[in-house]
N, C-alpha and C positions, 0 to 999 in steps of 0.2 A: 739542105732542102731534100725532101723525097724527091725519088728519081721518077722521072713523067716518063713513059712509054711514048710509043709514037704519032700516039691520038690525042696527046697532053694533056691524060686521065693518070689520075695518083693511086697508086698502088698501096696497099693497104700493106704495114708491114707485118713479116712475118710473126714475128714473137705478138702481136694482138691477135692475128687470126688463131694460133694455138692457145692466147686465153679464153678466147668465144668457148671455143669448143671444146674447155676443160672446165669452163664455167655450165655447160648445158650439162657435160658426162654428169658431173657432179650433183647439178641439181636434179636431175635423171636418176641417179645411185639413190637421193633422198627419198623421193617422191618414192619409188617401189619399194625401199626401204621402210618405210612409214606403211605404205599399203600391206605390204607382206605381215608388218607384224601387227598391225591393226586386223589383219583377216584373223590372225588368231586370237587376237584380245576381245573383238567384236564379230559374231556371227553378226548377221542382217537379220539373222533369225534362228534363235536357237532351235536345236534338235528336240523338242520338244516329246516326251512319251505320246507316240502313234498308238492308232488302236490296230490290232490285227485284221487286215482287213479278207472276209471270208468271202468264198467262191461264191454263197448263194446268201443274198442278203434278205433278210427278211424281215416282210412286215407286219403290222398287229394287225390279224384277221378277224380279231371282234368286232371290227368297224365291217366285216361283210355280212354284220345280220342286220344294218342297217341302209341296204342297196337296193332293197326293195320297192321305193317310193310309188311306184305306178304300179304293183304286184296285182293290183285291185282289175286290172284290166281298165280301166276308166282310163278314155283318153281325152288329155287336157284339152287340144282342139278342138275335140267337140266340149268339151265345155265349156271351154272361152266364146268359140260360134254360140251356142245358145246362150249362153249368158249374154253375150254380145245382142242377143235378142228380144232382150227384156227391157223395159222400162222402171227399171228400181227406182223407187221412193217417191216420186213425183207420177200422178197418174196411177197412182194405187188404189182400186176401189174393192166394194163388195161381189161377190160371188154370187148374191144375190138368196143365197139360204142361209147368207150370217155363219158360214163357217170357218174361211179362212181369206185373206186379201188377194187377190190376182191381178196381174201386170200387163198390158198390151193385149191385142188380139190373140198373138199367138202363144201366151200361157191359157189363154181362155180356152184357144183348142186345145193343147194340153191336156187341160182338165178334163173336157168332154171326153178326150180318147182314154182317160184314167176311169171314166165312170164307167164307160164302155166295158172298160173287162180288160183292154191293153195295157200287160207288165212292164210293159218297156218303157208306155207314158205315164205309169203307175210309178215306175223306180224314178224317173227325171223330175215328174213333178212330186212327188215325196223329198226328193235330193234338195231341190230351188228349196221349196219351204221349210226343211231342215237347217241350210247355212244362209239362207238370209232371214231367217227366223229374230223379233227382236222382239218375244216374249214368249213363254211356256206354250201359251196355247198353240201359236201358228206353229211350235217345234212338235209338239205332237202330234198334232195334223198330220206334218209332213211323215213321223215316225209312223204313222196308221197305215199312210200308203205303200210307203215301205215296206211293211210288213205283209200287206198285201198280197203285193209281188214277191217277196218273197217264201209264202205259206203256198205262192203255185207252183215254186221253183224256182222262180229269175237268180238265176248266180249272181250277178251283181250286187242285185238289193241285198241279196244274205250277206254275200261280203261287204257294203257298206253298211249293214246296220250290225254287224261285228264293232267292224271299225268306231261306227260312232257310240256304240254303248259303252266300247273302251277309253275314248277320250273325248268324251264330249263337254262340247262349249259352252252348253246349257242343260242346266238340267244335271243330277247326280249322274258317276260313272259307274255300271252295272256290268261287273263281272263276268258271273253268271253268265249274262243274255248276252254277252259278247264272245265267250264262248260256245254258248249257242250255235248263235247263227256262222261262227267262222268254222266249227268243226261241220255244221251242215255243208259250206260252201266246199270244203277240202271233201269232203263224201261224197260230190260230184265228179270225182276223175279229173279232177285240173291239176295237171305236174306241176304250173305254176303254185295257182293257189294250196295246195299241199305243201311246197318248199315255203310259202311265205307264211303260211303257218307253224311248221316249223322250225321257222328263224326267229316269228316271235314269240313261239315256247323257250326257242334258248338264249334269246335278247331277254326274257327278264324282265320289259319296261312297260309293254303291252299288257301282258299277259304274265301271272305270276309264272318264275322259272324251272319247268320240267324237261329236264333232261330228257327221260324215259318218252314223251309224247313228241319234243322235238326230233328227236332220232326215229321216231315211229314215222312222221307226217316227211319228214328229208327223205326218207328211204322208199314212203311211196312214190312221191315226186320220182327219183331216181331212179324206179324200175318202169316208171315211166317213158323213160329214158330224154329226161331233161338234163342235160349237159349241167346245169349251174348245181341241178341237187345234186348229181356227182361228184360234182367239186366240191360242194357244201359236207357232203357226206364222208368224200378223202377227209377233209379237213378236221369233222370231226371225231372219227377212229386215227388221226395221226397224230393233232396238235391242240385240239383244242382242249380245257381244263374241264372237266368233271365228266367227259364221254368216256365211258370205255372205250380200249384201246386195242384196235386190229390193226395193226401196220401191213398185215396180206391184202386184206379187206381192204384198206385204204387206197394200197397202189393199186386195185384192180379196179376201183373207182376212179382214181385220176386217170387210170389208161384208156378205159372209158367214153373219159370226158375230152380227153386230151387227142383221141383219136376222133372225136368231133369237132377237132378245129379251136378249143379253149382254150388264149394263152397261157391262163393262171391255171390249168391242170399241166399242161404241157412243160411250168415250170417246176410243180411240185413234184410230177414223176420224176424231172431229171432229177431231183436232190434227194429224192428214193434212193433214185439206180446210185446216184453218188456217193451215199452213205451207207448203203446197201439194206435198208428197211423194206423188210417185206418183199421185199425181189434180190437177187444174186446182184453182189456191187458188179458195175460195169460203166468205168467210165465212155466208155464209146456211145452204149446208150443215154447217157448223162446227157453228150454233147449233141447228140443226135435231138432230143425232147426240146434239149434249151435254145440249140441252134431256131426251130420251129416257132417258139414262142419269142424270140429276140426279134426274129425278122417279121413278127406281129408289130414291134414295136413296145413290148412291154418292157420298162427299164430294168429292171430285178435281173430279165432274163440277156440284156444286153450287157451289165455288167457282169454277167455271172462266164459268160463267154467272152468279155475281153480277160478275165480273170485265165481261164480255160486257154485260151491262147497263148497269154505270155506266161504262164508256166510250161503252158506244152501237157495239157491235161486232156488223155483223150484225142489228143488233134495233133496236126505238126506244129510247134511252137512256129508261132510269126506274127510277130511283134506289130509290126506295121496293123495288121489284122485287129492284133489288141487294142491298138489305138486308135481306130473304127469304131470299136464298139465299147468301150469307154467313152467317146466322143458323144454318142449315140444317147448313152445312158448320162449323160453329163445336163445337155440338152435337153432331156424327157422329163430333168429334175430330178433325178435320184441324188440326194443326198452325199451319201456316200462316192459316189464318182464325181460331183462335183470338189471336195475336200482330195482325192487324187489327184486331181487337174489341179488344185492349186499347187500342192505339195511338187508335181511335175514343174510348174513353170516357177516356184521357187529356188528349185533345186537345179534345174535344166537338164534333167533327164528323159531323152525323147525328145525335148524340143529345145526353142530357144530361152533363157532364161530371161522372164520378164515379172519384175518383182509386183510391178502394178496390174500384170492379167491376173497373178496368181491372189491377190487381195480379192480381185473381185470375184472368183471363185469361193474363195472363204466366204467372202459375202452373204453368197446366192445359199453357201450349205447350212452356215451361221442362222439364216431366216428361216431357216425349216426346225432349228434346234439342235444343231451338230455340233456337240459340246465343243470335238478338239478344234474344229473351223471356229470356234467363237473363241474361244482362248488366242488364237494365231491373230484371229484381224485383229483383240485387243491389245496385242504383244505389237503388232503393226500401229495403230490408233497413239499407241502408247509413246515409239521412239521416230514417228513419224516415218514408216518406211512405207514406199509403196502408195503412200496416201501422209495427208496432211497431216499432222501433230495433232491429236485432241485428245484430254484426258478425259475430256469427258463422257465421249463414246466409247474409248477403254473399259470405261467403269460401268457404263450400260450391258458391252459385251459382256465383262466380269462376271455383274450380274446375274446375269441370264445363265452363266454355267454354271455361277456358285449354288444358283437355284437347283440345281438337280443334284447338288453333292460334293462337287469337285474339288476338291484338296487344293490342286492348283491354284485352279480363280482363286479360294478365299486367302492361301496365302499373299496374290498376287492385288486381290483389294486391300488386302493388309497395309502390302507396301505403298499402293496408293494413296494410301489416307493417310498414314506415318511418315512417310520418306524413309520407312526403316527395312532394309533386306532383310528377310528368312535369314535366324539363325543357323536353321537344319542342315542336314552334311548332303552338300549335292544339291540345292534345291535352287533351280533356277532364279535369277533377280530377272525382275518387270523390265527393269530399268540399265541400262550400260552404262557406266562412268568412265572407262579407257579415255588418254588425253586425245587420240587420236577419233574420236567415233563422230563427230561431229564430218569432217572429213572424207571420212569411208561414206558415211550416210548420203552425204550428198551426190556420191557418183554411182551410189548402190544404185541397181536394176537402170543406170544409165551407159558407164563406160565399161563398169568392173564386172568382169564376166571369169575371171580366174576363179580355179578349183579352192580357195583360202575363202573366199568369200561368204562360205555358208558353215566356216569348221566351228564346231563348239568350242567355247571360251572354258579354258581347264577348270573354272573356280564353279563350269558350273553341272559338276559330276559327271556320272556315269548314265547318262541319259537311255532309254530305248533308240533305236536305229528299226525302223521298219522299212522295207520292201516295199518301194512306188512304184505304180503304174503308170507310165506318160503318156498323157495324151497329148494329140495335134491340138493347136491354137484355132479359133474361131473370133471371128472379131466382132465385139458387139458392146461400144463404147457406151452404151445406157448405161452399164451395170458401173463404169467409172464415175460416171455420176452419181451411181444411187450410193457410190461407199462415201462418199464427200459427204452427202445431204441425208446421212442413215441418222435415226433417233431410235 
C-alpha cells in the first residue's frame, strides 16, 4: 500500500510525478517545434513587392478644374428661399399679355420689378423661367430677360447666361454666345470669375480647350491676388500637362498663396523646397510649409510629415511624432497611410501586432483603389487570415487589381481558378500547402506573436522588403464588420 501521511492523504508517487512532467516538457518541445518551423514554411502573410512609399504623395489635380461649383457667385440659399416661394405647376396662370406663365403673388411682383428697369429682378425672373421652363417658348422668355440684365451689366446674368448657352437643357448649346457672355463677365474684375474661367478654358468640357486663354484669365485672377488662382497658376507652370513650364514662377506662386493661409499651396511649396524646383532645396523649409498645411489638416501634408519625422528629414527624427501624423493622415483617408497602418499592425512594428486591425486597414485603402492593400486583403480572403475564408471576395479583390495591370493579381486569379501555382522562378502562391498551416492559422494575430511568424516561405523568392511606417492603433470595430460583409 502507498504510505498515507499524517492527514491519511495518499501521496502521489514519485517516478508518476516525473512522467507528468516529461510528458508536458515533451509536448511543450512539440508544439514550438511545429510553430517554429511552420513560421518558416508559412508566412501569415507573405512579403509581398511594397511600393515605395514617397515623402510627398500626390494627387491628380485635374479634378481641381472642377471645384468650382458655385464660381457663379449664386447662392443656393437663396435659391432654395425663393424657390421655396413659388407655387410650381399647380396655380400657374397668364400674365395677362399672353407672354409667359407666373406663379403666386410673389413672382407677380417679380415681374413688375423686371418691367420696371430692376436687373436683379430681371436676372431671378429670367433664371425661374429658364429652369423651370417646360417648352422653348417660356425658355426664351426667360433668356430675354437675361440678357436684359445682362446688356446693363448685372455680373450674374452674363455669367449665367454663359453658363447656360454652354449646357443647356433646352434648346441647342451655343458656343459662341457662351463665350460671349463668360469672357464679358471675367472683364469685370472678379479674381473669382476670371479663375473660373480659366479653369474652364483648361477643363476642356465647358469650353473648347485653350491653354493660352486659360493661363491668360488664371493669371488675372491671381494678380488679383486670389489665393486659389495662385494655386491654380503654381499648378500650372509646375505640373500640369500642356502649360508652359516656369518652376521659378510657380514657387513664387505657391509662396504667395501659401502665405495666405492655403493648405494646398503650403504643400506644394514644401515639395518645391524638397526637390529643390525653382527655389534653393532646403529641407528645413520643406518641413517648415508642410508642417503649416498638416496642422490645416490636409492629409498629403500629414503624411508627408510623418514621413519627414521618422526619417529625420529636416527635423529631429522622433518616431512617436511620426506616428501622430500617420495616424492623422490614416483617419483623413489618405490612402496611402492607411496601407502603412496595415502593413505596421501586420508586422508589429510600432505597435502591437493585430492581424485583424491590419485587414481592416487594407480594407479602408482597398476601397479607394490601392492596388497593393487589394492584393493583401485578397491574400487574407484567400487563406482566411485576419478575416473569414472566402474565395470569393479574393477573386473580387483580385479583380479589381487585375483591372489596372497587375501581374500579381492575374497570376494570383490564375491560381484561383485552376488550383495550379505559378510556374515562374520566385512568384508567390495565393495559397499555402505546408502540413502545419492550418495550425499556425488558427492562433495567427491571436497567441503567436514571435518574430517567425511573418518570415517568407524560401519557395517563394526574393521578394522586395520596404521600409514601414507604424502607426498607433485606433479602435473602430465598424470597419471589422465591413471586411466580413465587403462585395
Amino acid at each position: 500500500m502507498i504510505g498515507m501521511d499524517g492527514g491519511g492523504r495518499g501521496r502521489r508517487p514519485k517516478g508518476s510525478r516525473v512522467l507528468v512532467v516529461a510528458t508536458v516538457a515533451v509536448c511543450s518541445v512539440f508544439v514550438c517545434t511545429v510553430l517554429a518551423c511552420s513560421g518558416r514554411r508559412q508566412a501569415v502573410l507573405p512579403e509581398l513587392p511594397s511600393p515605395e512609399q514617397a515623402v510627398f504623395v500626390m494627387r491628380n489635380e485635374e479634378s481641381f478644374f472642377s471645384v468650382f461649383k458655385n464660381a457663379m457667385g449664386l447662392d443656393e440659399e437663396e435659391l432654395a428661399a425663393r424657390r421655396a416661394s413659388l407655387v410650381v405647376g399647380e396655380g400657374m396662370e397668364p400674365s395677362g399679355n399672353g407672354e409667359e406663365p407666373v406663379s403666386s403673388e410673389w413672382m407677380q411682383q417679380l415681374r413688375r420689378q423686371a418691367v420696371a428697369g430692376d436687373d436683379k429682378a430681371r436676372f431671378w425672373y429670367g433664371r425661374f423661367l429658364v429652369e423651370d421652363a417646360r417648352d422653348m417658348l417660356t425658355e426664351k422668355e426667360g433668356i430675354r430677360w437675361l440678357e436684359m440684365a445682362a446688356d446693363n451689366g448685372f455680373l450674374r446674368a452674363q455669367l449665367y447666361l454663359g453658363m447656360v448657352y454652354a449646357s443647356r437643357a433646352v434648346g441647342p448649346v451655343d458656343i459662341s454666345l457662351a463665350q460671349k457672355w463668360l469672357e464679358k463677365a471675367a472683364s469685370r474684375n472678379s479674381p473669382m470669375i476670371q479663375l473660373y474661367l480659366g479653369l474652364l478654358y483648361g477643363q476642356g468640357k465647358v469650353l473648347p480647350r485653350d491653354v493660352a486663354r486659360s493661363l491668360y484669365w488664371t493669371e488675372k485672377a491671381s494678380d488679383g491676388g486670389l489665393a486659389m488662382a495662385q494655386f491654380a497658376q503654381g499648378l500650372m507652370r509646375a505640373f500640369l500637362e500642356g502649360y508652359p513650364h516656369d518652376e521659378a514662377r510657380a514657387a513664387d506662386c505657391f509662396g504667395k498663396a501659401a502665405k495666405q493661409g492655403l493648405a494646398k499651396a503650403q504643400f506644394y511649396l514644401a515639395r518645391m523646397y524638397w526637390e529643390g524646383r525653382g527655389v534653393t532645396k532646403s529641407d528645413v523649409e520643406a518641413v517648415h510649409w508642410n508642417v503649416l498645411a498638416a496642422e490645416q489638416g490636409l492629409p498629403e501634408a500629414e503624411f508627408a510629415m510623418g514621413q519627414m519625422t521618422w526619417r529625420g528629414i529636416g527635423v529631429r527624427q522622433d518616431r512617436e511624432w511620426s506616428l501622430m501624423w500617420i495616424d492623422r493622415a490614416a483617419h483623413h483617408g489618405l490612402p496611402e497611410a492607411q496601407y502603412v497602418m496595415g502593413q505596421a499592425y501586420l508586422k508589429g512594428e510600432g505597435v502591437d501586432r493585430a492581424v485583424m486591425t491590419a485587414a481592416a486597414w487594407f480594407y479602408r485603402a482597398a476601397m479607394q483603389g490601392h492596388v497593393p492593400s487589394q492584393l493583401r486583403l485578397a491574400y487574407m480572403y484567400a487563406n482566411g487570415i485576419g478575416v473569414e475564408s472566402n474565395r470569393e471576395r479574393a477573386a473580387l479583390w483580385l479583380e479589381k487589381a487585375a483591372a489596372t495591370g497587375d501581374e500579381q493579381a492575374n497570376r494570383w486569379l490564375t491560381e484561383l481558378e485552376t488550383g495550379k501555382r505559378s510556374g515562374e522562378t520566385g512568384a508567390i502562391p495565393l495559397f499555402s500547402r505546408g502540413i502545419a498551416d492550418g495550425f499556425v492559422r488558427l492562433f495567427s494575430g491571436a497567441v503567436l506573436t514571435g518574430p517567425g511568424l511573418f518570415v517568407m516561405a524560401p519557395e517563394q523568392g526574393q521578394a522586395l522588403r520596404r521600409h514601414a511606417v507604424p502607426v498607433p492603433p485606433r479602435t473602430d470595430t465598424d470597419f471589422f464588420e465591413d471586411i466580413r460583409h465587403a462585395s
